[in-house]
C-alpha positions in Angstrom: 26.6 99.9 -29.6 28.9 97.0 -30.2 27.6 93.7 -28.5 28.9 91.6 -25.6 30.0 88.9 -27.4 30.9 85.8 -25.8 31.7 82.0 -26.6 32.0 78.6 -25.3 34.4 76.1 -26.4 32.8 74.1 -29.1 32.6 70.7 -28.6 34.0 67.5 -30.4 31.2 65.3 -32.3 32.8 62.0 -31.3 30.0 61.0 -28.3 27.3 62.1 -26.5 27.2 65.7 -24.2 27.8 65.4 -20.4 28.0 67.0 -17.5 31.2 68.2 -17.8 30.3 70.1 -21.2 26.6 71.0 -19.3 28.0 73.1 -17.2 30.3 75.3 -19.1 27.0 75.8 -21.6 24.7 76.8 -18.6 27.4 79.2 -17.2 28.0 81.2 -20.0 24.1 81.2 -20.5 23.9 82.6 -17.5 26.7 85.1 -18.2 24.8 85.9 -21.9 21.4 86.4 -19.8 22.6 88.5 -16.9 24.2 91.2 -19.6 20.5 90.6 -21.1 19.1 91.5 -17.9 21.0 94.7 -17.9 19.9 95.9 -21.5 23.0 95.2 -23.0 22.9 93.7 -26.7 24.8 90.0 -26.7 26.2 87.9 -29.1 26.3 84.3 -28.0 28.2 81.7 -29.4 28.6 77.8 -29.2 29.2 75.0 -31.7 31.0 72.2 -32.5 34.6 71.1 -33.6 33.9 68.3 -36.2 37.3 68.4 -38.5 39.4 66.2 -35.1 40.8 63.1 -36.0 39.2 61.3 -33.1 35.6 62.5 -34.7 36.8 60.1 -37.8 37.8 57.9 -35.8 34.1 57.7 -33.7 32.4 57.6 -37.0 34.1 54.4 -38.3 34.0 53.0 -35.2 29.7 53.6 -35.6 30.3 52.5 -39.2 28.6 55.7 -40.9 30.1 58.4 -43.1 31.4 61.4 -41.3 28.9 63.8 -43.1 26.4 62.4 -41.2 27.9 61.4 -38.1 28.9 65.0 -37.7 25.1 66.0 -38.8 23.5 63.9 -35.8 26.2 65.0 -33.5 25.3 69.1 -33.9 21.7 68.3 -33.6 22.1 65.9 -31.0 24.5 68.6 -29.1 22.6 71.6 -29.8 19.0 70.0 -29.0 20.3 69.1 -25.8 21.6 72.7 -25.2 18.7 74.2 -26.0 16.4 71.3 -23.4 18.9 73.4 -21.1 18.0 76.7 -22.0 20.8 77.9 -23.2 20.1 81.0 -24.9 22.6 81.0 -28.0 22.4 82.9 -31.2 24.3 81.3 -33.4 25.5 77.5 -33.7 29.1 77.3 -35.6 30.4 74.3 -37.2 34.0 74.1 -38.5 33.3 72.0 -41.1 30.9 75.3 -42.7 32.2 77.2 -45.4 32.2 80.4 -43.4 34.5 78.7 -41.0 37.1 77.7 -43.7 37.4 81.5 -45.2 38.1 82.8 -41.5 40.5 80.1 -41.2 42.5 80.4 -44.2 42.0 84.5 -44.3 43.6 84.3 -40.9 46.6 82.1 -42.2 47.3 84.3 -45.2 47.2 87.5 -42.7 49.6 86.2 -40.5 52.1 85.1 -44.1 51.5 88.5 -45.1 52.2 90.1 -41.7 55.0 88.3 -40.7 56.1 85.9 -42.8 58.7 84.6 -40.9 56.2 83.1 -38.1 55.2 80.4 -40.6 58.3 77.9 -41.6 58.6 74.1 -42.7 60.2 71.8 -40.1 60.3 68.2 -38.8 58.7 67.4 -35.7 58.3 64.3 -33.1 56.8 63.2 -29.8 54.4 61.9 -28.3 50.6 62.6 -29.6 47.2 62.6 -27.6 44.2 61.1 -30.1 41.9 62.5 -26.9 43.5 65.8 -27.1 44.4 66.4 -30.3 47.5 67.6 -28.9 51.8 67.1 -28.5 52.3 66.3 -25.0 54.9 67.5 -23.0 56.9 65.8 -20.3 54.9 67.9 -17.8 52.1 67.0 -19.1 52.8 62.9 -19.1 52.8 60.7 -16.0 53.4 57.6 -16.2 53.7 57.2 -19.8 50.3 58.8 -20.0 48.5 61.9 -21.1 47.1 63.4 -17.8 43.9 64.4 -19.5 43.1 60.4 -20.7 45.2 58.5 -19.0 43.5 54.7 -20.3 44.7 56.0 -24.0 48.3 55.3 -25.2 50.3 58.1 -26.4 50.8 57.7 -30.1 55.1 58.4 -31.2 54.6 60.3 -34.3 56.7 62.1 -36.9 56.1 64.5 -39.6 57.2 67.2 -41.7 54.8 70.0 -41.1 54.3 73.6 -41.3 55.1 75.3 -37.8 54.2 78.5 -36.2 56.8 80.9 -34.5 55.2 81.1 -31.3 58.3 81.2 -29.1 58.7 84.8 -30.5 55.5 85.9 -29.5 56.4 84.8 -26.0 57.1 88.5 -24.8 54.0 90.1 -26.3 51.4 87.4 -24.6 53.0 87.7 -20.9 53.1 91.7 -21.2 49.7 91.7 -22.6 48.4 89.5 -19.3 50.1 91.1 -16.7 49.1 94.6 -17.6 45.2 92.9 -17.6 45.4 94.0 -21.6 44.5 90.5 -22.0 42.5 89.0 -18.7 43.4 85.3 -18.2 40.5 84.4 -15.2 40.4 83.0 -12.3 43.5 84.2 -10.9 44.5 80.3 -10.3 44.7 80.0 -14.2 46.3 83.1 -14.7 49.0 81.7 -12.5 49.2 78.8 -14.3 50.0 80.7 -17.4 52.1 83.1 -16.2 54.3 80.2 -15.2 53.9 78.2 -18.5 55.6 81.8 -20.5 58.1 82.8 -18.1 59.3 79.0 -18.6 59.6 79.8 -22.1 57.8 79.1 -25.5 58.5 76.3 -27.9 57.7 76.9 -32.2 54.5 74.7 -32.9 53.7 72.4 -35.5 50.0 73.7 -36.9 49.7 71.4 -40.0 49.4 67.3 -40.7 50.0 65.5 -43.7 46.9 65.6 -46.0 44.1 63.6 -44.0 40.7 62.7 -45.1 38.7 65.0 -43.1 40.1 68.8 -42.5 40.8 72.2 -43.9 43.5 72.1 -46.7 46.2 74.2 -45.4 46.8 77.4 -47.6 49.7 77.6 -50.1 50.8 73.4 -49.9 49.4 70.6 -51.6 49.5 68.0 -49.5 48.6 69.6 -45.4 45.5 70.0 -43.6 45.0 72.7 -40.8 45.8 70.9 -37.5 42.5 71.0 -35.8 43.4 73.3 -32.5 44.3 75.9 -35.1 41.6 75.6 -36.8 39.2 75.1 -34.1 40.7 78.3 -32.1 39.7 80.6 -35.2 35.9 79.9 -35.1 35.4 82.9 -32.8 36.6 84.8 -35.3 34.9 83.3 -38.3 31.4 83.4 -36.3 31.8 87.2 -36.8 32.2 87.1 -40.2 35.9 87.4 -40.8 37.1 88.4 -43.0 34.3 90.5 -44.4 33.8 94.1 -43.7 31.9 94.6 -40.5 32.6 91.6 -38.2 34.1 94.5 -36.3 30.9 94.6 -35.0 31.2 92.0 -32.6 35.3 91.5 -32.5 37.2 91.5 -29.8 35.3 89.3 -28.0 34.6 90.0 -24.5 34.5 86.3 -22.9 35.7 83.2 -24.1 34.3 80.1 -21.6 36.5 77.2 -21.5 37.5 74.3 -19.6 41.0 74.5 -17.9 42.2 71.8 -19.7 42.6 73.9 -22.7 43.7 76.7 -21.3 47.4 76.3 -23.1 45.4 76.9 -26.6 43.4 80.2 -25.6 45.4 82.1 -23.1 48.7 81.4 -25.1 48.9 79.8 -28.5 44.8 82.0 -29.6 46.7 85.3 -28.3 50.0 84.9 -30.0 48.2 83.9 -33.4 46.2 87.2 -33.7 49.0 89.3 -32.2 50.9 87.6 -35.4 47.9 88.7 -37.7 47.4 91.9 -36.1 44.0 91.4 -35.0 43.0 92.7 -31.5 42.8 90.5 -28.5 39.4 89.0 -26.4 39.4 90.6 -23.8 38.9 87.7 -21.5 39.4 84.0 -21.0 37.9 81.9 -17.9 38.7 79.1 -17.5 36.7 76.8 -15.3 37.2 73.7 -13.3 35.6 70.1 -13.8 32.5 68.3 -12.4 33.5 65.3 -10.6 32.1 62.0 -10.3 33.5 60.2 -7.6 37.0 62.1 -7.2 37.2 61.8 -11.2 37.0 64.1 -13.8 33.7 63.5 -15.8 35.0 62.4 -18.7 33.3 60.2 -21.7 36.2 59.1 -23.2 37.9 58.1 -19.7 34.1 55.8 -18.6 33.3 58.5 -15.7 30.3 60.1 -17.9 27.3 60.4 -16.3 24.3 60.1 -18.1 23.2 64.1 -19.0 19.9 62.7 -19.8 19.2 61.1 -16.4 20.3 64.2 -14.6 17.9 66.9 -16.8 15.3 63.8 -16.3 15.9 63.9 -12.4 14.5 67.0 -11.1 13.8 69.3 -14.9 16.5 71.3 -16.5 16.1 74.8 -14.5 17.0 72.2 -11.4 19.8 70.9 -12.9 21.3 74.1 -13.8 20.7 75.7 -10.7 22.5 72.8 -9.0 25.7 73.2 -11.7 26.2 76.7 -10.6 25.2 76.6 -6.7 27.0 73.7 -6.2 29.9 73.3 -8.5 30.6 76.6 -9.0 32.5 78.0 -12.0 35.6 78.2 -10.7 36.8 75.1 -8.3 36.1 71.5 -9.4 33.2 70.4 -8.1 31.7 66.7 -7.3 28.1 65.9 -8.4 26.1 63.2 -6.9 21.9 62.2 -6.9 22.4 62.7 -3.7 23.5 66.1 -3.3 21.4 66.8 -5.9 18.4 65.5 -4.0 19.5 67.7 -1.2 20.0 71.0 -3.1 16.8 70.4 -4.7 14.5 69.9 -2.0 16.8 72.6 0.2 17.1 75.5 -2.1 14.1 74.9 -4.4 11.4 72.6 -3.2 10.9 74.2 0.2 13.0 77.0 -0.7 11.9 79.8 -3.3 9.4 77.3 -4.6 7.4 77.1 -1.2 8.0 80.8 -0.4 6.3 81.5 -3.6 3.6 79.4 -2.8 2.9 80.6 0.5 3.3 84.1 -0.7 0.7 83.8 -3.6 -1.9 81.7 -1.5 -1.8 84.4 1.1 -2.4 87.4 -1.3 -5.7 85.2 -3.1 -6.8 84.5 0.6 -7.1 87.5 2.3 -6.6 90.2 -0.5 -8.4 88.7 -3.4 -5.2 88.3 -5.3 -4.5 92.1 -5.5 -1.4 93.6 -4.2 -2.6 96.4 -2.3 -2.0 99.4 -3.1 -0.4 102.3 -1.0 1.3 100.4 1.0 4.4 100.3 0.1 6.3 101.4 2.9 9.8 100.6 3.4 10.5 97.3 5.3 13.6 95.6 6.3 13.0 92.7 4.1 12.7 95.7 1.3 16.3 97.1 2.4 17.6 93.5 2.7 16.4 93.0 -1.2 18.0 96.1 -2.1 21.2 95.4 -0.5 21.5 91.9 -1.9 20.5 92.4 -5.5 23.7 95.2 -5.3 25.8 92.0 -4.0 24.1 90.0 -6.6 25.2 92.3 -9.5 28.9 92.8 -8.2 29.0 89.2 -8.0 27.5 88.3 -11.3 30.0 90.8 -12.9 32.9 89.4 -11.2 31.8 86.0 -12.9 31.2 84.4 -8.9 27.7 82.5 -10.4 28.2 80.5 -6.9 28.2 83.7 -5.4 25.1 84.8 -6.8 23.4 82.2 -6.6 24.1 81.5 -2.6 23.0 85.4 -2.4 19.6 84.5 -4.2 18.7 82.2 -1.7 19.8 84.6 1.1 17.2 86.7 -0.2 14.5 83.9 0.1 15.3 83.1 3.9 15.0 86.9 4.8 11.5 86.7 3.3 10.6 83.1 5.2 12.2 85.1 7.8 9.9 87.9 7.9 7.0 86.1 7.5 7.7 84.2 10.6 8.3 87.7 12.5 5.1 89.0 11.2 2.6 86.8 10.7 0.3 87.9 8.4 -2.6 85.1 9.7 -2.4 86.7 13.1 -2.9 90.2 11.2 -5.5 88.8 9.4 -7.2 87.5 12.2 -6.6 90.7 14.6 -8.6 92.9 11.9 -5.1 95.0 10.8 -5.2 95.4 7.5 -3.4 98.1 7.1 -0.4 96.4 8.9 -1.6 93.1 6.7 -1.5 95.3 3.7 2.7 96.0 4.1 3.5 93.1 5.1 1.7 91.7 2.0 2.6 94.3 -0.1 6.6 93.9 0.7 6.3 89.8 0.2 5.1 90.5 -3.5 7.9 93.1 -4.5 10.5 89.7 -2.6 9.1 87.7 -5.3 9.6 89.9 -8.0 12.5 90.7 -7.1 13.3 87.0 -6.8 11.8 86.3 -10.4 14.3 89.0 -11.6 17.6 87.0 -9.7 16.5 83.7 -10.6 16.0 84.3 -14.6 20.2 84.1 -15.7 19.9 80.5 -13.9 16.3 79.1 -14.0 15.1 80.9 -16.7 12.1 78.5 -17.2 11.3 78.6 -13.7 11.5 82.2 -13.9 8.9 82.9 -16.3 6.5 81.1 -14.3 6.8 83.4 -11.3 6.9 86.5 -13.4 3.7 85.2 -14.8 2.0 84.7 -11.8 3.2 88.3 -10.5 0.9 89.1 -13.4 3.9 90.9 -15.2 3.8 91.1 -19.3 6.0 90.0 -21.4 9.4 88.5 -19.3 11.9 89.9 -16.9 15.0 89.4 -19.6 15.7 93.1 -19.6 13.8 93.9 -16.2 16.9 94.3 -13.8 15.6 97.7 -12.8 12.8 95.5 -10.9 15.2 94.1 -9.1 16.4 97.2 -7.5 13.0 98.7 -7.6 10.5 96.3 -7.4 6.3 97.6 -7.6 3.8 95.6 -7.6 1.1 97.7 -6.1 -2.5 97.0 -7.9 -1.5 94.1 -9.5 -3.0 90.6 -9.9 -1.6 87.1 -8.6 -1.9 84.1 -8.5 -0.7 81.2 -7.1 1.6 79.4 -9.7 1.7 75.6 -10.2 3.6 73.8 -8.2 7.5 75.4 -9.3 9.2 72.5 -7.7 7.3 69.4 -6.6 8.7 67.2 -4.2 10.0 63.7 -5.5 7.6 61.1 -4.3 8.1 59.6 -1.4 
C-alpha cells in the first residue's frame, strides 16, 4: 500500500521560525495525523532550503561560516517543530547529498527528454533577494516587490541557462482544469488559472557560479537557481532517482504558502511534465497570519515572537488557536488577546472543564468505573455520531476550521446534556440506573472527544485517552470515534488539561 505522502514547504535558514511558518507546519500535521487516525500509512515531509542567496547573506551578516549557520538553523527549525508536535518523518536539507543527485538526475531527465526545453539566453529585470525571484510588473508596486516591500529591487543581468516553460503552458492548464492536477482552495486555483491563460514566459533556472549552491549539470561556471532546486526536494526525499522511490511518488499534498504558489502550481508541474515524471496530486495553498493588518513576516519587522506564543498558553493551545482561528484557507489576524479568549473559551472552560466535570462525577458516585450495561442510545450519542461524520468530511476536504468549530460543537452538546440531566439530582433521587446512562454516555463524549482532538492537540489528547484508561494512544483509533465503548473501564480525573491564566 503506497503511503500518503505529503510535504510542507521547507523553510529558508536565514532567521528565526514564526508564526507564519507555525501554522503551515501544524496544518499539515494535522493533515499527516488525521490519515493516521484512519489507518492509513503517511510519509511526512519538511525541511529546509539552505542553498538561497539571502541564507549567505544572513550568515555574513552573523559573521559565521555558512556550514554552520545552516547547521543551527535546521536544528533550531526542526526543534521548534517538534516543541509543536509536528509529527514528521523525515527532515530534508538541500544542501545533502541525496538532494543534489535528485536535482541533477532531474536536470539530465528533462535534457534527455526534451532537449529543447533547456537553452542559453540573456536575461534582465528586476530581482527580489527576499524572494529569490524575477519580479513581474504585476507583481511590483511602487517600485517594490509586493512580498517585501522595505527591500529594493536589485536590476540584474546575466547569461544563464533557461527553461522552456512557455511550451508547457497547455499541458499545466489542461492538467488543472480536468482536477488531473488539484490546485486548492478554489481562490488559488483561480489565481492560476488566470496567470496561464495570460500566457507563460521561458525562465531563467541557473546564476553565474556562486559560492554556495548546486553546480548546474553539463557548464562549468552555473549553479542551480535555488527555486529549481528547492522545488525538487519532494522528489529527492523519495529517493530519486533510485529504484523504488515509486513508493511514495506522486505525492498526494504539497502545503504551501500562497505566496509561492507561481513555483508549485506552475513552474513544479511543467518541470516534471518536461521529465516525464507523474504529477502531486495536490497543492494548497494557504493564507497568512496577520499581525495587525500585516502579513507576519521576519524579514518585513512584523514577526512575532513564536517562542512567546508556544510560552503563552503550551503548544497544543497554540495550535488549536492556528487552526480554529486562522483557518487554513483565509488570512487570519492573531492577537494575545484573541488568543486569551479562544483559550479560556474553547479550552479552559470548554473541553478542559467538561473533562473534568465528567471524570469527577464518574470517581464520585461510580467509583471511577463506567458502568456497564448501560449503554443505551442517547441524543448526545446520535449527536456524536452525527458530528464525527461532519468531522471526517471536513477533515478530508482540508476545512481544519471546520473541524475544529465541529469539535467544540460536540463539547456544548455534552455541557448541554448535563445541564438537561443532572446527574447530582439522579444521584441524590436514588436512580442509578438513569445515573448509570447518563454517566455512561458522558464517558463514550470524551472518548470520542479524545479521538477528534488528537490531529490538533495531540499532547492534550493523550492525556484524556489516558485518563479514559485506554492503552496505548488513539493515533489509529478513529473507529472510537464512531463507536465509542467505554463500558467497565477505569477513570480518572486528569490533571488540570488547561489551567486558567492567573488572575
Amino acid at each position: 500500500m503506497k503511503s500518503y505522502y505529503l510535504t510542507t514547504a521547507i523553510d529558508y535558514s536565514n532567521g528565526d521560525p514564526h508564526l507564519g511558518h507555525a501554522l503551515e507546519k501544524v496544518g499539515a500535521d494535522a493533515i499527516a495525523r488525521w490519515h493516521r487516525l484512519r489507518g492509513e500509512p503517511v510519509h511526512f515531509v519538511m525541511g529546509m532550503d539552505e542553498n538561497a542567496q539571502k541564507v549567505i547573506l544572513a550568515a555574513d551578516a552573523a559573521g559565521r561560516p555558512p556550514a554552520a549557520w545552516l547547521d543551527a538553523m535546521s536544528e533550531r527549525f526542526d526543534s521548534t517543530w517538534k516543541r509543536l508536535e509536528c509529527s514528521h518523518d523525515d527532515w530534508m536539507r538541500t544542501t545533502e547529498p541525496r538532494h543534489a543527485r535528485g536535482v541533477k538526475a532531474l536536470i539530465e531527465q528533462i535534457q534527455a527528454r526534451n532537449p529543447d526545453d533547456l537553452f542559453v539566453g540573456e536575461y534582465e529585470g528586476r530581482y527580489c533577494v527576499g524572494c529569490e525571484e524575477f519580479k513581474s510588473e504585476s507583481q511590483i508596486v511602487n517600485g517594490r516587490c509586493i512580498e517585501h516591500p522595505s527591500r529594493e529591487l536589485v536590476p540584474t543581468k546575466e547569461r544563464n541557462t533557461f527553461f522552456r516553460l512557455s511550451r508547457w503552458r497547455d499541458p499545466v492548464l489542461a492538467a488543472i482544469r480536468s482536477g488531473a492536477f488539484r490546485v486548492e482552495p478554489a481562490i488559488r486555483r483561480n489565481e492560476m488559472l488566470r496567470v496561464l491563460e495570460d500566457g507563460l514566459q521561458d525562465i531563467s533556472i541557473s546564476r553565474g557560479r556562486l559560492a554556495w549552491g548546486i553546480p548546474f549539470p553539463g557548464t562549468a561556471d552555473e549553479t542551480v537557481y535555488v527555486w529549481f532546486d528547492a522545488l525538487i526536494n519532494y522528489l529527492s526525499a523519495t529517493g530519486y532517482p533510485d529504484a523504488g522511490y515509486e513508493k511514495l511518488w506522486p505525492a498526494d499534498l504539497h502545503v504551501i504558502g500562497k505566496g509561492i504558489t507561481r513555483f508549485h502550481c506552475i513552474i513544479w508541474p511543467a518541470m516534471l511534465m518536461a521529465a516525464g515524471v507523474p504529477l502531486p496530486a495536490m497543492v494548497w495553498a494557504h493564507g497568512y497570519v496577520q499581525w495587525g493588518g500585516a502579513k507576519v513576516s521576519k524579514s518585513e519587522g512584523t514577526s512575532v515572537s513564536l517562542d512567546e506564543a508556544i510560552e503563552r498558553h503550551g503548544p497544543d493551545a497554540l495550535r488549536w488557536f492556528l487552526l480554529r482561528e486562522v483557518g487554513f484557507e483565509n488570512d487570519g489576524d492573531f492577537s494575545f488577546e484573541r488568543f486569551d479568549a479562544r483559550y479560556e473559551g474553547d479550552l479552559a472552560n470548554g473541553l478542559g472543564n467538561l473533562a473534568a466535570r465528567v471524570t469527577a462525577m464518574l470517581e464520585k458516585y461510580r467509583g471511577g468505573i463506567v458502568p456497564v450495561g448501560a449503554h443505551v442510545p442517547e441524543p448526545l450519542d446520535t449527536a456524536g455520531t452525527e458530528l464525527a461524520a461532519e468531522y471526517a468530511s471536513a477533515m478530508a476536504a482540508i476545512d481544519l476550521k471546520g473541524a475544529a468549530e465541529i469539535l467544540s460543537r460536540l463539547v456544548s452538546e455534552a455541557n448541554g446534556y448535563i445541564v438537561a440531566n443532572a446527574p447530582w439530582t439522579l444521584a441524590k433521587a436514588g436512580d442509578d440506573a438513569r445515573l448509570d446512562v447518563v454517566l455512561a454516555s458522558l464517558a463514550r463524549c470524551l472518548l470520542r472527544l479524545s479521538v477528534l482532538a488528537s490531529p490538533f492537540m495531540p499532547a492534550k489528547a493523550q492525556v484524556l485517552w489516558t485518563a479514559l484508561g485506554q492503552p496505548g494512544s488513539p493515533e489509529k483509533e478513529w473507529r472510537l470515534a464512531l463507536q465509542p465503548d467505554l463500558a467497565g473501564a477505569r477513570v480518572a480525573k486528569p490533571d488540570n488539561l488547561f489551567p486558567k491564566p492567573a488572575a
